[in-house]
Backbone as a chain_set.jsonl record, in Angstrom:
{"seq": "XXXXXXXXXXXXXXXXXXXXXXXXXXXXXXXXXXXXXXXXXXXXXXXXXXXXXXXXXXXXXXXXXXXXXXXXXXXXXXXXXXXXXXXXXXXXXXXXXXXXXXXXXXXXXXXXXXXXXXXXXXXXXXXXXXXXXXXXXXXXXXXXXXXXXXXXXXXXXXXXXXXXXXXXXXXXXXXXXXXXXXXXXXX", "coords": {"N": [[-6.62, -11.975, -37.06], [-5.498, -9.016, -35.207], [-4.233, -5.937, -36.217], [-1.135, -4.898, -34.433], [-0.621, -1.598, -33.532], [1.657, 0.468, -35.093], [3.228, 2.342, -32.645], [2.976, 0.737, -30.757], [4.153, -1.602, -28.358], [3.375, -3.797, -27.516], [0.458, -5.566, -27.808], [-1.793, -6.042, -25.179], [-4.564, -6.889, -24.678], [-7.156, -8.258, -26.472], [-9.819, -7.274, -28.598], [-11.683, -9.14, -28.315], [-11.287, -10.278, -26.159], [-11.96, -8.51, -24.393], [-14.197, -7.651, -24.391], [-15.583, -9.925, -23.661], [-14.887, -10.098, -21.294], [-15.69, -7.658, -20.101], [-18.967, -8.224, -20.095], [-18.486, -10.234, -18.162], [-17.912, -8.453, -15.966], [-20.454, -7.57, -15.962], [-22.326, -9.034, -15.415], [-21.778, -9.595, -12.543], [-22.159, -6.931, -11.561], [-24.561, -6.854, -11.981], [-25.982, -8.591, -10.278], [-24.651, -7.97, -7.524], [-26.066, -5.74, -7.583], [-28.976, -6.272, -7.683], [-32.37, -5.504, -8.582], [-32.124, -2.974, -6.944], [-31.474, 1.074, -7.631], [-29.227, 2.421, -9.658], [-26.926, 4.906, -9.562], [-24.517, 5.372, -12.228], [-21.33, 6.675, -12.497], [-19.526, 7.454, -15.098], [-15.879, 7.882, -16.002], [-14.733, 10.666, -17.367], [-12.105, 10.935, -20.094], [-11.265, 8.786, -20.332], [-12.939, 5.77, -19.652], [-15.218, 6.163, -21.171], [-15.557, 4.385, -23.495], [-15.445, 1.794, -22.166], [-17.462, 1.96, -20.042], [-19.835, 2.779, -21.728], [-19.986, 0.197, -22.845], [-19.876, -1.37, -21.041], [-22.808, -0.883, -19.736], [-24.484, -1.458, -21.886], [-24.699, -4.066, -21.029], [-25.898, -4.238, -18.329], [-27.812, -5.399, -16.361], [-29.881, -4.41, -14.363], [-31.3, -1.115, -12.875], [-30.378, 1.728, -14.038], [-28.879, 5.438, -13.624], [-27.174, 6.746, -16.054], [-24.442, 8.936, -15.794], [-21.39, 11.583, -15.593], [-18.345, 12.807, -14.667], [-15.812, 14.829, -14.708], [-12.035, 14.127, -14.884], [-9.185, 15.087, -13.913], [-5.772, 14.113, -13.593], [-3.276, 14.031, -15.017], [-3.049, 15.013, -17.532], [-0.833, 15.744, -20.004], [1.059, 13.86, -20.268], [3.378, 11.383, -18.443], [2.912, 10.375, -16.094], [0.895, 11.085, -13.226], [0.452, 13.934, -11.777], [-0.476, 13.828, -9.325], [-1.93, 16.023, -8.197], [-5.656, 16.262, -8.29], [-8.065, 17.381, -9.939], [-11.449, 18.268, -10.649], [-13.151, 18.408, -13.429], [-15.205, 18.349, -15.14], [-18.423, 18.374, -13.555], [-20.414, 15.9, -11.75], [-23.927, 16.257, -12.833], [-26.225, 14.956, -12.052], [-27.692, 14.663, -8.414], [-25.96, 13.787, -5.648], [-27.032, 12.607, -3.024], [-27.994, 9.901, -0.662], [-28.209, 7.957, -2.934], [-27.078, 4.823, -4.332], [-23.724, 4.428, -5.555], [-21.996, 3.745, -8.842], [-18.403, 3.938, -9.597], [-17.347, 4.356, -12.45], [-14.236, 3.098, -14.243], [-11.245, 3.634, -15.94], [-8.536, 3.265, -15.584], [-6.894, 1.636, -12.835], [-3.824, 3.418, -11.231], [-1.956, 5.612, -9.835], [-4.038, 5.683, -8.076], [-4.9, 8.197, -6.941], [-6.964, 9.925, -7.906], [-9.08, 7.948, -7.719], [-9.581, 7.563, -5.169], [-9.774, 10.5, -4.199], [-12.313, 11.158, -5.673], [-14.091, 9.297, -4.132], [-13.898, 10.17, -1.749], [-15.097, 13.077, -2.56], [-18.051, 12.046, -2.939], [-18.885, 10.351, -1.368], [-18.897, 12.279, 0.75], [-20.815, 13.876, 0.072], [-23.081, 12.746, 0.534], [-23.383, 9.561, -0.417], [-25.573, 6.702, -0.86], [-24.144, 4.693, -1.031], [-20.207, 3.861, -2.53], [-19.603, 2.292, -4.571], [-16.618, 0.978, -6.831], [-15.725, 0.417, -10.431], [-13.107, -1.04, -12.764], [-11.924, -1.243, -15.147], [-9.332, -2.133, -15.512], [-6.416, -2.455, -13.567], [-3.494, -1.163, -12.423], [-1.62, -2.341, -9.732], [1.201, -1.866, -9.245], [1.871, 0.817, -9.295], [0.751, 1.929, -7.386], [-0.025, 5.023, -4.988], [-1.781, 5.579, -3.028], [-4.303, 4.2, -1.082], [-6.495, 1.886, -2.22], [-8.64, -0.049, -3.565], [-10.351, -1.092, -6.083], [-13.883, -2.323, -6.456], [-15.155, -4.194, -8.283], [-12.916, -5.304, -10.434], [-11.132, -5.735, -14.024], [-8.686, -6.255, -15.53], [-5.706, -6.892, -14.396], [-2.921, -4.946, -14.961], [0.587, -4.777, -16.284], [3.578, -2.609, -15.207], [3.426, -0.745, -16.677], [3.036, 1.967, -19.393], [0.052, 2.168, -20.747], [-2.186, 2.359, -23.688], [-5.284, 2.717, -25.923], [-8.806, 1.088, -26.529], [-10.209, 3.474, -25.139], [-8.212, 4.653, -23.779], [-5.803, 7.254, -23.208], [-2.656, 8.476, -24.717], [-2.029, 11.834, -24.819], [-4.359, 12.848, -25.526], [-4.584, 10.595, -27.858], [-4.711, 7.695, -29.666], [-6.917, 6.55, -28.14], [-9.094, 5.571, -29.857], [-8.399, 2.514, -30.333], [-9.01, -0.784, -30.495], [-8.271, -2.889, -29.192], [-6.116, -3.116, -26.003], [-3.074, -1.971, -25.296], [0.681, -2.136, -25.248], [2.048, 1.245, -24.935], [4.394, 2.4, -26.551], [7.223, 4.279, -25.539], [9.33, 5.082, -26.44], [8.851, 5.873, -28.841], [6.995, 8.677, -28.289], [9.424, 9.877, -27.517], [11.009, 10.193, -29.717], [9.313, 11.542, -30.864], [8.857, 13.886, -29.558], [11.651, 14.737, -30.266], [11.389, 15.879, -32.532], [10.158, 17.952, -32.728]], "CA": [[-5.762, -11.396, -36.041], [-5.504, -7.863, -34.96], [-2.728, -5.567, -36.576], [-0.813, -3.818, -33.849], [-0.273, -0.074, -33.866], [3.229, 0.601, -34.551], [3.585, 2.929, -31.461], [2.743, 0.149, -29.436], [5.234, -2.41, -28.01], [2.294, -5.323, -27.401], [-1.462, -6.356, -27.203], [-2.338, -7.235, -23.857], [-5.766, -7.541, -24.435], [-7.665, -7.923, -27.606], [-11.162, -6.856, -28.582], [-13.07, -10.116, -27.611], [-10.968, -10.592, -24.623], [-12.223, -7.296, -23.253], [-16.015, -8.035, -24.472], [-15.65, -10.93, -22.871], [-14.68, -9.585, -19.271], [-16.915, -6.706, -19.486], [-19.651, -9.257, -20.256], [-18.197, -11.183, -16.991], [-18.111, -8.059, -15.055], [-21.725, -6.466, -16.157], [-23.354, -9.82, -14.954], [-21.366, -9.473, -11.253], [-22.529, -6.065, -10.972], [-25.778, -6.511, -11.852], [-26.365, -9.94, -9.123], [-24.637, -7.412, -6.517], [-27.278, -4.858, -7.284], [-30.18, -6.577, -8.192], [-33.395, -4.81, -7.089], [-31.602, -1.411, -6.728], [-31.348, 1.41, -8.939], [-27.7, 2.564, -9.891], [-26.111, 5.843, -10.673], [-22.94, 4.512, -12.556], [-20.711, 7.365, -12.525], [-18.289, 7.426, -15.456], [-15.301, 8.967, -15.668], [-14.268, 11.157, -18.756], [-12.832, 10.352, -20.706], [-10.817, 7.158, -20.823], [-13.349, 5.365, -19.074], [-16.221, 6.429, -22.379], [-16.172, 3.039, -23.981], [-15.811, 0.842, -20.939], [-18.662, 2.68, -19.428], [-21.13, 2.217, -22.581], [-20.073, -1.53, -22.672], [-20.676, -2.202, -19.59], [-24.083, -0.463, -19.468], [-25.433, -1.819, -22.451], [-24.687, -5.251, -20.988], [-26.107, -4.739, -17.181], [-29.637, -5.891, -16.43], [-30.558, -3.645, -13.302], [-31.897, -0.303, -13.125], [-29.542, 2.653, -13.872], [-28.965, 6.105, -14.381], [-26.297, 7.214, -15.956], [-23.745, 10.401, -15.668], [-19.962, 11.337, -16.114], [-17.737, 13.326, -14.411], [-14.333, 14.784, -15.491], [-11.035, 14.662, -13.626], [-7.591, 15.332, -14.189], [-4.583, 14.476, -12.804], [-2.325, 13.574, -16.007], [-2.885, 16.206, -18.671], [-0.062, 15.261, -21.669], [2.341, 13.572, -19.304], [3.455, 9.97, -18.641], [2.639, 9.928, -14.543], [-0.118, 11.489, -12.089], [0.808, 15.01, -11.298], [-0.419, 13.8, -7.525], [-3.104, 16.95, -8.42], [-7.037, 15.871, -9.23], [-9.458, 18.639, -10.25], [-12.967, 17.995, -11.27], [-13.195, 19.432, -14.495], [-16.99, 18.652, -15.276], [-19.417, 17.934, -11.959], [-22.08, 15.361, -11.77], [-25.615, 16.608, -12.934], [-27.232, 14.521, -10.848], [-27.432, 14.398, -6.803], [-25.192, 12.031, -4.741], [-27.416, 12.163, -1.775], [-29.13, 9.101, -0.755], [-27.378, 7.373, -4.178], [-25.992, 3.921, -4.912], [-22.7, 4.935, -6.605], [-20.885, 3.007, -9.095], [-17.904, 4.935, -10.588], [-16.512, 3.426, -13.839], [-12.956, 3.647, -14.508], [-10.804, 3.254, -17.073], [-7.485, 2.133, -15.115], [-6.722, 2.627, -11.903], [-2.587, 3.516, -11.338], [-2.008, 5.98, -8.508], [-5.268, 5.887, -7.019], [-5.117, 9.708, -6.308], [-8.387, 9.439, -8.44], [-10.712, 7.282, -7.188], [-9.684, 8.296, -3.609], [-10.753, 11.766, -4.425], [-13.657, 10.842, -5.988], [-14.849, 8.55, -3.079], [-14.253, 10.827, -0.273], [-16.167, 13.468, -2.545], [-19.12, 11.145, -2.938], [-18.867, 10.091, 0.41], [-19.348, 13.69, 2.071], [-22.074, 14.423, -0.701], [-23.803, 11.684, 0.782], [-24.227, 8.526, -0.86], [-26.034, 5.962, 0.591], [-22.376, 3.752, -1.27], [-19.797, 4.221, -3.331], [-18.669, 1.301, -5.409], [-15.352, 1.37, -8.167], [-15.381, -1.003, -11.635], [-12.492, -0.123, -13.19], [-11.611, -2.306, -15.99], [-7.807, -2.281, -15.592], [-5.927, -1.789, -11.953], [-1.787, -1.325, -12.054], [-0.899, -2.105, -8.327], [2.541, -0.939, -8.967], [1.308, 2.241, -9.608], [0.137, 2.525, -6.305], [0.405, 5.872, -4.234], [-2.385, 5.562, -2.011], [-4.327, 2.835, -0.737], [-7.721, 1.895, -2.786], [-8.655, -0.961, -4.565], [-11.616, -1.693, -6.903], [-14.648, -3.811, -5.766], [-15.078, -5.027, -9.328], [-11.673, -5.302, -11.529], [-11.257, -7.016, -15.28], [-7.721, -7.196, -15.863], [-4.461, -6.83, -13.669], [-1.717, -5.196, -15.938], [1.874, -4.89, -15.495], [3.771, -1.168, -14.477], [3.864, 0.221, -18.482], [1.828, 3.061, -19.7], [-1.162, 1.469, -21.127], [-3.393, 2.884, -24.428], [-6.338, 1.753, -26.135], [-10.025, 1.368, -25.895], [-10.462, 5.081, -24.449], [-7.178, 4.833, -22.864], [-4.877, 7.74, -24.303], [-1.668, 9.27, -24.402], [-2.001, 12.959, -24.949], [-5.516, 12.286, -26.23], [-4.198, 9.657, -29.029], [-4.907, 5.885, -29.261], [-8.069, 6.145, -27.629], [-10.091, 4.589, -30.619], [-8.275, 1.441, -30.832], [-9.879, -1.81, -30.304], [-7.22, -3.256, -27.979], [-5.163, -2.685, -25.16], [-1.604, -2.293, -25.385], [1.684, -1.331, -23.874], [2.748, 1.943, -25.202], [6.099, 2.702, -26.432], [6.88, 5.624, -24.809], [10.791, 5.592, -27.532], [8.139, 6.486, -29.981], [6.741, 9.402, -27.685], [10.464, 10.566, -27.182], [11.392, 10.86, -30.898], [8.458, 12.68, -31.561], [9.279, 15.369, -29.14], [12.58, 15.603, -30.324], [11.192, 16.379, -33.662], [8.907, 19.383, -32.4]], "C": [[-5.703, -9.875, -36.223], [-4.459, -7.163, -35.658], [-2.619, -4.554, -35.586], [-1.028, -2.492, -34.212], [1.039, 0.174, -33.811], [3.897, 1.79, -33.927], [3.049, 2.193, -30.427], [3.938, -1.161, -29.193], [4.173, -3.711, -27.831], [0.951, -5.163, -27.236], [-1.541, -6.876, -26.445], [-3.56, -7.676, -24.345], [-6.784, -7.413, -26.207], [-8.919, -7.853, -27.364], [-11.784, -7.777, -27.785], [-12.797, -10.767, -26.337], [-11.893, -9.868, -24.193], [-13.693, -6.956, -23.451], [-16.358, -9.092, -23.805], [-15.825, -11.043, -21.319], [-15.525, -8.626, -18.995], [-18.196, -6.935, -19.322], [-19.939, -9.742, -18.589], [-19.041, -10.004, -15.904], [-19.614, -7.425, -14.834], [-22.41, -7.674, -15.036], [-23.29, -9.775, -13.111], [-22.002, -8.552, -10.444], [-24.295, -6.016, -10.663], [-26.531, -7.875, -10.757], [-25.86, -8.883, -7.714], [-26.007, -6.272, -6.35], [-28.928, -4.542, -7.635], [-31.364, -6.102, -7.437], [-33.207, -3.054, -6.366], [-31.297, -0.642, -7.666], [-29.972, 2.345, -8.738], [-27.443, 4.166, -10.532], [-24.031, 5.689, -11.119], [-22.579, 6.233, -12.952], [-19.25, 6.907, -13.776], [-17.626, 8.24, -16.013], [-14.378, 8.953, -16.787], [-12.82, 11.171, -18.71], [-12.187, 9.009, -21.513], [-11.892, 6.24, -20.397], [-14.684, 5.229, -20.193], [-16.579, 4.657, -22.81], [-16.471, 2.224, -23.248], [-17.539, 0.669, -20.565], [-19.677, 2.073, -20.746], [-21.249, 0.983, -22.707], [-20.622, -1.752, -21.73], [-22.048, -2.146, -19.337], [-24.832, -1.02, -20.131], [-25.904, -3.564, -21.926], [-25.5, -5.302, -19.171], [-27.909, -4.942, -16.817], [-30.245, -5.188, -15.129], [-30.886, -2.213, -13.614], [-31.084, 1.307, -12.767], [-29.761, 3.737, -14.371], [-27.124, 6.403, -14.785], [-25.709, 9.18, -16.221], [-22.332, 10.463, -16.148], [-19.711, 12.421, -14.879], [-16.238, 13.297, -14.996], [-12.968, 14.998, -14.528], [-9.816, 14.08, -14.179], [-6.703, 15.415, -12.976], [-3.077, 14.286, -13.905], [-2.139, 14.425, -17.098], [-2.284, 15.55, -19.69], [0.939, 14.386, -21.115], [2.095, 11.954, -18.976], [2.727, 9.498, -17.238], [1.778, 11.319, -14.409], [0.77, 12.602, -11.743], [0.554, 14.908, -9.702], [-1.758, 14.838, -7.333], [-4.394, 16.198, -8.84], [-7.783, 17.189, -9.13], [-10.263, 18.204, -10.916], [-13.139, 19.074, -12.493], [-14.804, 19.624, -15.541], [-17.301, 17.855, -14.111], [-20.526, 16.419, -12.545], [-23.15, 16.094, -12.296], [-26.715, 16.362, -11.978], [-27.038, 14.816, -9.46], [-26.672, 13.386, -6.312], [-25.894, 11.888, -4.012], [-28.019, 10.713, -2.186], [-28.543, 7.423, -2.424], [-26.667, 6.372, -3.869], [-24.96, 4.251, -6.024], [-22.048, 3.716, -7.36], [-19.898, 3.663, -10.245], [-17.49, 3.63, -11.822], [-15.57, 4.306, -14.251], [-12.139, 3.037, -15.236], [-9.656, 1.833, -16.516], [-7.061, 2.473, -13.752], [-4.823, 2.279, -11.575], [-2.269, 4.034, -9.644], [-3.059, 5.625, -7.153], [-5.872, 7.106, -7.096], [-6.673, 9.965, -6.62], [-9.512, 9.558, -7.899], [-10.73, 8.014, -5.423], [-10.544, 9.631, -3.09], [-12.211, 11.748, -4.25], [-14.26, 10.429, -4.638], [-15.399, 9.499, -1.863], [-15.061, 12.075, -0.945], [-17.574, 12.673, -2.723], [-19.794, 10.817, -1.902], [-20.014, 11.379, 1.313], [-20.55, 14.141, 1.415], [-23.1, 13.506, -0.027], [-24.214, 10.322, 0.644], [-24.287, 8.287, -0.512], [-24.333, 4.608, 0.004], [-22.372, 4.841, -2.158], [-18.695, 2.828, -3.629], [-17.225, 1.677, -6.758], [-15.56, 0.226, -9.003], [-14.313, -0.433, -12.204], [-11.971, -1.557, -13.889], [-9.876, -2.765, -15.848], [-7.606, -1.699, -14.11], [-4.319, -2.584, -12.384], [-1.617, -1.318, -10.481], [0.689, -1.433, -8.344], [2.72, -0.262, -9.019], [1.145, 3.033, -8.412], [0.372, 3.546, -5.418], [-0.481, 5.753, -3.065], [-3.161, 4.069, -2.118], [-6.275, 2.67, -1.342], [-7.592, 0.498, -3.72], [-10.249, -0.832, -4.707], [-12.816, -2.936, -6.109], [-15.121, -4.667, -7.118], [-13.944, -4.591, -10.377], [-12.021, -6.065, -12.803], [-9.631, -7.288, -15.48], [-6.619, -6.671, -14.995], [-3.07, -6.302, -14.796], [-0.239, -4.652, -15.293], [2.443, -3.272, -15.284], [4.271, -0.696, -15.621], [3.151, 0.923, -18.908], [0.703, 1.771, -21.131], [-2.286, 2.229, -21.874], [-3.907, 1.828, -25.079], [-7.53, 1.422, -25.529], [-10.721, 2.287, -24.657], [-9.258, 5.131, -23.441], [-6.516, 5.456, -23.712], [-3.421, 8.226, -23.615], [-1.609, 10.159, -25.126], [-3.215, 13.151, -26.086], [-5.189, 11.569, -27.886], [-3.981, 8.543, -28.788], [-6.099, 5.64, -28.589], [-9.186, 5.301, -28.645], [-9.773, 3.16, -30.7], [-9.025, 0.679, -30.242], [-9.5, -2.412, -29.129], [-6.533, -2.634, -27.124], [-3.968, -3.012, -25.045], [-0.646, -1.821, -25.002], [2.341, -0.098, -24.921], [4.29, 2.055, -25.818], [6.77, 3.976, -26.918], [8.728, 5.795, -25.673], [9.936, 5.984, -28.728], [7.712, 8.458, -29.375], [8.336, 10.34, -28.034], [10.788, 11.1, -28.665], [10.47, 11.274, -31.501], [8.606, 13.895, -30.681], [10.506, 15.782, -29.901], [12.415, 16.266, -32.19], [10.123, 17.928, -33.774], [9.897, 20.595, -32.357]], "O": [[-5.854, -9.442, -37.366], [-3.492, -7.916, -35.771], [-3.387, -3.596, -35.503], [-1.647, -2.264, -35.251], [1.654, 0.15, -32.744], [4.913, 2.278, -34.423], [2.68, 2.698, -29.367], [4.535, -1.52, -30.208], [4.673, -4.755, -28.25], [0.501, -4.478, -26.318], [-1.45, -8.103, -26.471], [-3.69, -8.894, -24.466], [-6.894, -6.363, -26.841], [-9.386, -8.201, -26.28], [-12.36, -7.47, -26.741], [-13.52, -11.471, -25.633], [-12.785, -10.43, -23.557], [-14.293, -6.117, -22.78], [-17.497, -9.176, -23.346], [-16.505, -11.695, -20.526], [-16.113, -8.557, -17.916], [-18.828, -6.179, -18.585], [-20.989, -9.702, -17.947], [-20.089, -10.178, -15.283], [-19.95, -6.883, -13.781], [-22.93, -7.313, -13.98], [-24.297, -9.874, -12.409], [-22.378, -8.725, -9.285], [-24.995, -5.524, -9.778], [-27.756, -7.872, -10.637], [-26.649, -8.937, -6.77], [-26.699, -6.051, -5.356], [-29.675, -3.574, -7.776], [-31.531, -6.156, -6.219], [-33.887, -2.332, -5.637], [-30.838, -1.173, -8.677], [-29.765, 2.919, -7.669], [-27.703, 4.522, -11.682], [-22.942, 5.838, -10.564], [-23.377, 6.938, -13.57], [-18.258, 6.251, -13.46], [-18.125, 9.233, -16.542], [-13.618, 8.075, -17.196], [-12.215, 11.355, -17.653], [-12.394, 8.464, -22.597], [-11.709, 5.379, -21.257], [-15.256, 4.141, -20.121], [-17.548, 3.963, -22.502], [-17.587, 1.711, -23.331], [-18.397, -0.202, -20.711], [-20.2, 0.962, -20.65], [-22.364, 0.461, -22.713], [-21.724, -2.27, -21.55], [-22.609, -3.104, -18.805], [-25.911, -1.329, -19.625], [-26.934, -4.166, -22.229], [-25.669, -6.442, -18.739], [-28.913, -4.4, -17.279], [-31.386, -5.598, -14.918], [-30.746, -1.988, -14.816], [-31.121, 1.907, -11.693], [-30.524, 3.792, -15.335], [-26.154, 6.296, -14.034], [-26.302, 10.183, -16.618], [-21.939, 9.634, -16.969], [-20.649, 12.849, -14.206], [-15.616, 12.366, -15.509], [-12.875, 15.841, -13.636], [-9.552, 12.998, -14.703], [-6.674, 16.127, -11.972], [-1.945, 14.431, -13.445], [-1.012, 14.538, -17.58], [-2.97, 14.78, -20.362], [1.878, 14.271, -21.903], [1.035, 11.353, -19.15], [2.071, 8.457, -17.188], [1.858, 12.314, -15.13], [1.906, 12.282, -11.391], [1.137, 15.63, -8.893], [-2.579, 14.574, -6.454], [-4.242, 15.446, -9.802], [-7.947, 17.844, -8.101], [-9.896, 17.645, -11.95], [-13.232, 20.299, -12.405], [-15.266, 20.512, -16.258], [-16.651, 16.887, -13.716], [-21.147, 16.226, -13.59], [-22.948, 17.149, -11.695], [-27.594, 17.012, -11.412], [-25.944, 15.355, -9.288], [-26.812, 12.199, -6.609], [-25.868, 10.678, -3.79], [-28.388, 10.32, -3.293], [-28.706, 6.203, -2.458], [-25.649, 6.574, -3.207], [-25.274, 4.337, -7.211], [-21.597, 2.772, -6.712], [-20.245, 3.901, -11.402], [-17.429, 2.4, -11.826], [-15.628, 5.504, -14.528], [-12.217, 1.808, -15.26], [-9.623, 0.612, -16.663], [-6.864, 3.666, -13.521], [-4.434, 1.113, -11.649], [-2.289, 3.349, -8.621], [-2.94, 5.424, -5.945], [-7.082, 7.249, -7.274], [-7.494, 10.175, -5.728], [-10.396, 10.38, -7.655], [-11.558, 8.672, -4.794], [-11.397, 9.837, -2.227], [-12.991, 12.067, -3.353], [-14.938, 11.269, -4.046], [-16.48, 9.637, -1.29], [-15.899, 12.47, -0.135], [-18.335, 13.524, -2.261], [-20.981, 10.958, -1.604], [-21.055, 11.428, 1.969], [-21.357, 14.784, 2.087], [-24.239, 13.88, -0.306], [-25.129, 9.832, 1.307], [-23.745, 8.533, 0.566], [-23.728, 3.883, 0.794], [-23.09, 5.771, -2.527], [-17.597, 2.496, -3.182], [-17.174, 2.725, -7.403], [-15.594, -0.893, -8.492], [-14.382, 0.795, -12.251], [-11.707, -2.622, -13.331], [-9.484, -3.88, -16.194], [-8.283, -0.83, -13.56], [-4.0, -3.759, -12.571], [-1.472, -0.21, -9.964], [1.147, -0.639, -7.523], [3.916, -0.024, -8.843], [1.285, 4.247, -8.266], [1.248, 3.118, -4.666], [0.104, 5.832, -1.984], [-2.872, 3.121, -2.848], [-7.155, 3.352, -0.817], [-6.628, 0.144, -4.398], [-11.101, -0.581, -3.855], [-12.612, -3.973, -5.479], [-15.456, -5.837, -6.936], [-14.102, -3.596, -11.084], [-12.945, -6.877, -12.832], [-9.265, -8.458, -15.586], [-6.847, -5.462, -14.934], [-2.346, -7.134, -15.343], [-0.029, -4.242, -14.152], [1.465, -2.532, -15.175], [5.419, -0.255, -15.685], [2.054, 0.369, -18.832], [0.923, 0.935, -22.006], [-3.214, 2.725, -21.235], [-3.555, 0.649, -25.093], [-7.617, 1.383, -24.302], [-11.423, 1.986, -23.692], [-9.41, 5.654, -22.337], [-6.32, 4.959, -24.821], [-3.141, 8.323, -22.421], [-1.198, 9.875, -26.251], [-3.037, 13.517, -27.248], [-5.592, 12.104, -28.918], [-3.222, 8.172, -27.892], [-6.382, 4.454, -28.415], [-9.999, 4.501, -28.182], [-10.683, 2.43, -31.092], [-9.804, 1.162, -29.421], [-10.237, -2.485, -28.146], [-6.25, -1.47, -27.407], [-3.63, -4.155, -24.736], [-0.847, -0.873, -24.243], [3.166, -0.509, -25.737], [5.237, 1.617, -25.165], [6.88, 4.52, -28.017], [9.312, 6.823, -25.331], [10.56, 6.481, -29.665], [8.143, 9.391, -30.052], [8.316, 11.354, -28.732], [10.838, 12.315, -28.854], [10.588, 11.452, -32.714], [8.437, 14.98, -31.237], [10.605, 16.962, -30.238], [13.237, 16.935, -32.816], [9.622, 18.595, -34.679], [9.471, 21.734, -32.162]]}, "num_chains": 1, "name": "protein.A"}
């Protein structure tokens, strides 16, 4: 068994759950885009491990890239702001997109993303995003491949951070954001 982190309040998901589903979802993606070649877009840098899981596991013909984008900085919620903070390399024109995302909450995000993608040209633009909070929701977007549904609690673990910390762990778990507080008031 796993040993929590004691700044976390629970383990939703443990390691071989979430090898398990990314497993599920590599095989989905790669039957939707069998025969086509893929630029999986993923997005720095909660999204890092997902993204290499998933890739090493999909059997079609990809390139990959990253892009960087902020809307959260050190903070518990979505400033409502996204800025691209590293570009693509590659071209969108003409491009099967598939972004990879860590979690999706607001949206503000992927929305972004899409409609730039969009106007760049691709010929799509698909979302995997291993985790989707609907109660999160500010705008209106959903995922065309999801892995897990979690509930409306800040969420670190496996490249998911809070104030870049907790991103190495193995699992995914619910924050506990009374740990957060009495470390500010100790600053």
């Amino acid at each position: 068994m796993t040993e929590m982190h004691p700044h976390l309040k629970e383990i939703l998901f443990d390691e071989a759950t979430i090898q398990a589903k990314v497993a599920e979802m590599a095989a989905e993606i790669s039957r939707d885009y069998a025969g086509k070649k893929v630029l999986v877009v993923g997005i720095l840098t909660g999204a890092v491990m997902f993204a290499v899981d998933l890739l090493k596991r999909l059997t079609i013909d990809v390139e990959l890239d990253f892009m960087d984008v902020s809307s959260y900085g050190a903070s518990l919620s979505s400033s409502g702001e996204v800025r691209i903070l590293k570009d693509l390399s590659s071209a969108a024109e003409g491009r099967e997109i598939l972004i990879v995302e860590d979690i999706i909450d607001t949206g503000n995000t992927l929305v972004y993303l899409k409609r730039i993608l969009n106007e760049r040209l691709a010929r799509s633009v698909k979302i995997a995003a291993l985790l989707d909070k609907p109660a999160g929701r500010k705008v209106e977007i959903e995922a065309d491949y999801v892995g897990f549904v979690v509930p409306d609690a800040f969420i670190v673990g496996y490249g998911i951070d809070y104030a870049q910390r907790y991103r190495q762990l193995p699992y995914i778990g619910i924050f506990n954001t009374d740990f957060m507080i009495k470390e500010e008031q100790n600053e």
